[in-house]
MDTraj code that builds the backbone (N, CA, C; nanometers):
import mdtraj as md
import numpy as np

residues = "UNK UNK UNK UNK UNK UNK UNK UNK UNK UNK UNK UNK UNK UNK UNK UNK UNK UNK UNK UNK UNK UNK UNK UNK UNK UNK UNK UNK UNK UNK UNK UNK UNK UNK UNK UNK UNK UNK UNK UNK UNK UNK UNK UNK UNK UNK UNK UNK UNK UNK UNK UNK UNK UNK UNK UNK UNK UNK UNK UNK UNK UNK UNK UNK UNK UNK UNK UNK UNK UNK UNK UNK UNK UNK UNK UNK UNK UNK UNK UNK UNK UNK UNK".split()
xyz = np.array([
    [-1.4401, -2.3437, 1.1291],
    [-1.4889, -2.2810, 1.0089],
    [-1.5524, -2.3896, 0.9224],
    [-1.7180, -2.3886, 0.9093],
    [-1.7434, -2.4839, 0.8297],
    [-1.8785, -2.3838, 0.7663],
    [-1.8454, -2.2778, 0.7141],
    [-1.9675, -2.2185, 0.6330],
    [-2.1127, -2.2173, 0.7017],
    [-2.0894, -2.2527, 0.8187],
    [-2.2325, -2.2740, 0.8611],
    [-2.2611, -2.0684, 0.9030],
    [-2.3742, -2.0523, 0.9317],
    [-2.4250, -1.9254, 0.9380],
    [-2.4723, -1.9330, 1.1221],
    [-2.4610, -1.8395, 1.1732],
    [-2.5057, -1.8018, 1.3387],
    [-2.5321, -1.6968, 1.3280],
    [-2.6930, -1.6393, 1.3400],
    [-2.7565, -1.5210, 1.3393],
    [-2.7652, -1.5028, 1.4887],
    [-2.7141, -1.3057, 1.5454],
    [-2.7604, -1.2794, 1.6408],
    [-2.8147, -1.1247, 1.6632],
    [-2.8728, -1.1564, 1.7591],
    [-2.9647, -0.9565, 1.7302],
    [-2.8180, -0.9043, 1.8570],
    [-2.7799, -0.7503, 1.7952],
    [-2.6369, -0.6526, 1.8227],
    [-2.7130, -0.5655, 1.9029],
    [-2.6796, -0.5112, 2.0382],
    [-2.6728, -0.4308, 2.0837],
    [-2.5771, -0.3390, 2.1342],
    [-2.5602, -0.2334, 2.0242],
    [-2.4204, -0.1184, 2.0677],
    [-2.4463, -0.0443, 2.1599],
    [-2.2780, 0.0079, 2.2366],
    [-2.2965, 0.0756, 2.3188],
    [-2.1630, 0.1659, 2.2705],
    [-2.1952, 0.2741, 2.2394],
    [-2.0771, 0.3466, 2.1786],
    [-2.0223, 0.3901, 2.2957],
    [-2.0205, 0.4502, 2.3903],
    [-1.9960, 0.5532, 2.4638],
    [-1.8630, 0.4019, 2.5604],
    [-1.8852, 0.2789, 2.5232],
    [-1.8044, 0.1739, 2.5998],
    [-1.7225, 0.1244, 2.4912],
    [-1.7655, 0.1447, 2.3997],
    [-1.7243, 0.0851, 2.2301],
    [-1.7191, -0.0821, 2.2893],
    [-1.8214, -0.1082, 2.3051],
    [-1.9241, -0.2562, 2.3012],
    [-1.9928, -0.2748, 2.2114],
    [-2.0298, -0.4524, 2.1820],
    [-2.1285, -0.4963, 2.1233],
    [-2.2101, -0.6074, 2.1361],
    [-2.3163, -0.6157, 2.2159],
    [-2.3793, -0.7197, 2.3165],
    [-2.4214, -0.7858, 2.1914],
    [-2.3618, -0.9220, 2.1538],
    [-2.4615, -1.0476, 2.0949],
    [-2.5224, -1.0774, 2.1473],
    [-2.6323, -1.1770, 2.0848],
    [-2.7410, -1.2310, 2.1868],
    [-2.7945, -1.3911, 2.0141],
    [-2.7698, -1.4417, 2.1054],
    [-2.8407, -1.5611, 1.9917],
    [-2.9569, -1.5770, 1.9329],
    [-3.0371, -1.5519, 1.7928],
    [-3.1510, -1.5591, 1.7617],
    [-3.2395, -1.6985, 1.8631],
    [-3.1544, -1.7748, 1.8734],
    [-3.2066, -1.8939, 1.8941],
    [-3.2222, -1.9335, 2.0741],
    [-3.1413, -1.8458, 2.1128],
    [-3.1281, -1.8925, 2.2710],
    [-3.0536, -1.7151, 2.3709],
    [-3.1843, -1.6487, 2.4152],
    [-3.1786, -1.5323, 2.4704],
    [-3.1098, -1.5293, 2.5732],
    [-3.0545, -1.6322, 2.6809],
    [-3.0152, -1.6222, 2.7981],
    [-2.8737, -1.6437, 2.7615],
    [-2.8032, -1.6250, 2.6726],
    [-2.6711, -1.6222, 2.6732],
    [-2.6230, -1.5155, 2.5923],
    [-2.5238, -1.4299, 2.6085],
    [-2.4534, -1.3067, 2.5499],
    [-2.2817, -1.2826, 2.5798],
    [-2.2755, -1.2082, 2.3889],
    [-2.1442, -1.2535, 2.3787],
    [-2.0915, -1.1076, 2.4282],
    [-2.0039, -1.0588, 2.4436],
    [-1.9275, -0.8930, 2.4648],
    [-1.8115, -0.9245, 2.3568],
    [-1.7991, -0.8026, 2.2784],
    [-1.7261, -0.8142, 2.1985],
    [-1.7031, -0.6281, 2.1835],
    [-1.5566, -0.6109, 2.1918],
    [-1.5053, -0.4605, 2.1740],
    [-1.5374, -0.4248, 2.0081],
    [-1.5040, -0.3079, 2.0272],
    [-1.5025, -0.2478, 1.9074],
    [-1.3998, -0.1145, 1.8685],
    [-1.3224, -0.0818, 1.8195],
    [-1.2173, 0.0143, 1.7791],
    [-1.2619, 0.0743, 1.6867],
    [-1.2198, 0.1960, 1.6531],
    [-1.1703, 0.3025, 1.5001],
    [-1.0525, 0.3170, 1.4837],
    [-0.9055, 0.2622, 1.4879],
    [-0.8018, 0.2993, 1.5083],
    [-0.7934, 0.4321, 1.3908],
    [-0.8617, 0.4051, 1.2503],
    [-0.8055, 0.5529, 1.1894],
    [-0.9485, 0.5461, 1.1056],
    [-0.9915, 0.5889, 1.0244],
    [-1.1345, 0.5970, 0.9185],
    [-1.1309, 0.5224, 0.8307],
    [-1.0162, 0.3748, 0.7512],
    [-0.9609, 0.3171, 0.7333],
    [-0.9753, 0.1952, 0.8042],
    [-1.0275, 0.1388, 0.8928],
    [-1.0295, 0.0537, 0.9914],
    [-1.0926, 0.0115, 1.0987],
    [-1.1320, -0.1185, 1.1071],
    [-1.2339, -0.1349, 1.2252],
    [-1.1907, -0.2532, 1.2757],
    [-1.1799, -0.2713, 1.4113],
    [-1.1364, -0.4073, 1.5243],
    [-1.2557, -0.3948, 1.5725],
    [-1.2285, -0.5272, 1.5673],
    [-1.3379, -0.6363, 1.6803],
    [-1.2473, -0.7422, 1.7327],
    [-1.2903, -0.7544, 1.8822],
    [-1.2327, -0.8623, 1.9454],
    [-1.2973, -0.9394, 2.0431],
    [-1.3028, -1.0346, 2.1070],
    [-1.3535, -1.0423, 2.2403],
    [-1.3560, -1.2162, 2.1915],
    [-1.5082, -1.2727, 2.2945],
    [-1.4696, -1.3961, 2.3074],
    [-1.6232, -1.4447, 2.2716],
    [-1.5917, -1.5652, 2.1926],
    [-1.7448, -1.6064, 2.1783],
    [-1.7340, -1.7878, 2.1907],
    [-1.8459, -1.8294, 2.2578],
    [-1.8009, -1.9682, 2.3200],
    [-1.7058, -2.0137, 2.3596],
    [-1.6226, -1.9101, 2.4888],
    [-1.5283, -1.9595, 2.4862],
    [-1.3842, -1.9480, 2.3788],
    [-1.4212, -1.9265, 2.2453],
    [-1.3279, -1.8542, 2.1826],
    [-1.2576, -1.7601, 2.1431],
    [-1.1730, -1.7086, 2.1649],
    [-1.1068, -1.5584, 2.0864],
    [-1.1260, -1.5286, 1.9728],
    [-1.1612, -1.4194, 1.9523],
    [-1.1734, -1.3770, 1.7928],
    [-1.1132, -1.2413, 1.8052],
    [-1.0195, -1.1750, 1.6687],
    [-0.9775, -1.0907, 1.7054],
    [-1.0099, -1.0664, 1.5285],
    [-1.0614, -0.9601, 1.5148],
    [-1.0936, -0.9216, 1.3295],
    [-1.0735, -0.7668, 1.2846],
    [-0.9636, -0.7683, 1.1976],
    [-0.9561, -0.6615, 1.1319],
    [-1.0488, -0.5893, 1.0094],
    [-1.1023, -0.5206, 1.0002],
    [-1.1603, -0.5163, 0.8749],
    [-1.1195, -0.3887, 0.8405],
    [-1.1102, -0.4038, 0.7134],
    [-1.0093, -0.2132, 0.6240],
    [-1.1272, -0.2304, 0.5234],
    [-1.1549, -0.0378, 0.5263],
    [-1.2336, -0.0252, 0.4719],
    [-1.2195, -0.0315, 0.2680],
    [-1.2939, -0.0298, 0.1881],
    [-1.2271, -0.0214, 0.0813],
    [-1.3077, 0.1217, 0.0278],
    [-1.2141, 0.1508, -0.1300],
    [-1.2945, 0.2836, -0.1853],
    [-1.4227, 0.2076, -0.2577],
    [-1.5469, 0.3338, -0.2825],
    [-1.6756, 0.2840, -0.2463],
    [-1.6411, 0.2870, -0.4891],
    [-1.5342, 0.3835, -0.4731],
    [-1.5514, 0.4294, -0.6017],
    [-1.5057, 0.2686, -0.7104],
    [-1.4318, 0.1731, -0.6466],
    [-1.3749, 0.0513, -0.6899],
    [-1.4874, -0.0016, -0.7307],
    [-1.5657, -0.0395, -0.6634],
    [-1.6733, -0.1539, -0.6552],
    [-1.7734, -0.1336, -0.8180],
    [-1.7804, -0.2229, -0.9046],
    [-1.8323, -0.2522, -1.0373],
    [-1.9177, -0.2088, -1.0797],
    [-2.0427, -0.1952, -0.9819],
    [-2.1656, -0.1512, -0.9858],
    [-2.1635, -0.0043, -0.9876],
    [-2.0934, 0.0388, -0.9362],
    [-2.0678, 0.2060, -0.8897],
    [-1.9845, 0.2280, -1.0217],
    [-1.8742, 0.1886, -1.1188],
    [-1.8004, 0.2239, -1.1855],
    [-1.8721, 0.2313, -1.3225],
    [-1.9482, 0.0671, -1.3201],
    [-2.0444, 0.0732, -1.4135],
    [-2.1718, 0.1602, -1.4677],
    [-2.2487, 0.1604, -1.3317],
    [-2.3198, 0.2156, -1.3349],
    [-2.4122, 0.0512, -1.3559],
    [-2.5480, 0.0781, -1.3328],
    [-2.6687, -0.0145, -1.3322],
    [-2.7727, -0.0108, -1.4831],
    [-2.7781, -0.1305, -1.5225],
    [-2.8925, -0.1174, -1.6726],
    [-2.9576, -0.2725, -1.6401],
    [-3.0552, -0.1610, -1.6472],
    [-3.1903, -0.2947, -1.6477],
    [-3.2199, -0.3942, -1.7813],
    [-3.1495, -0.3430, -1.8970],
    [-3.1506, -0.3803, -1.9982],
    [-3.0211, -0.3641, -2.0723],
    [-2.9339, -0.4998, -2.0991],
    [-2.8360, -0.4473, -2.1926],
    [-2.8118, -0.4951, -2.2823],
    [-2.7855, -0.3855, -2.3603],
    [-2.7298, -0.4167, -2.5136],
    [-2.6285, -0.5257, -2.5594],
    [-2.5377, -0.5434, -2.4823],
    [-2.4702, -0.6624, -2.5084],
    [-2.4149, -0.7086, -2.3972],
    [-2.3630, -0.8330, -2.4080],
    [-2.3696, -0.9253, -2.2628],
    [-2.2475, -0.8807, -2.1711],
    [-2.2824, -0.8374, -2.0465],
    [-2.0863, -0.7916, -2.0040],
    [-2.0213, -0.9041, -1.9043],
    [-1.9527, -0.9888, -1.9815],
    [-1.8839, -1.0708, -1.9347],
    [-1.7427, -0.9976, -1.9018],
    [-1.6913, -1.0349, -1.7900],
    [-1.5883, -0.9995, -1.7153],
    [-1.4778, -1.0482, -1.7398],
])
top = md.Topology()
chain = top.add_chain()
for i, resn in enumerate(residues, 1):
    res = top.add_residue(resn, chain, resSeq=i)
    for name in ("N", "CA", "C"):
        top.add_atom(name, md.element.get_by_symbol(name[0]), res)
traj = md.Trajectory(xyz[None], top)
């Protein structure tokens, strides 16, 4: 883990619940990586990339939380909204 960024173009295959990486930078190599729904709440990914395991949970959150949505959006405001 060093913040660095690795872009790759995804090719899904639902019907296998796959997800073919492929390196922006170098086409002849591809990663396989699963994919789950365990509930609507939740998404796994796992598989192996260089040789490494990765196994990632991600939970979804409510869309209604998020600041922008609660706030609402102004292109102009009346006074400064510090947090």
């Amino acid at each position: 883990m060093n913040d660095s960024v690795r872009r790759h173009a995804a090719v899904l295959d639902t019907a296998k619940g796959t997800m073919l990486l492929t390196p922006r930078n170098d086409s002849t190599v591809h990663f396989t990586i699963t994919y789950a729904r365990p509930d609507s709440a939740h998404l796994v990914l796992a598989g192996l990339i260089d040789a490494d395991s990765i196994f990632v949970t991600l939970v979804r959150r409510d869309e209604t939380g998020f600041l922008l949505l609660k706030r609402g959006f102004h292109w102009i405001n009346e006074e400064p909204f510090n947090r």
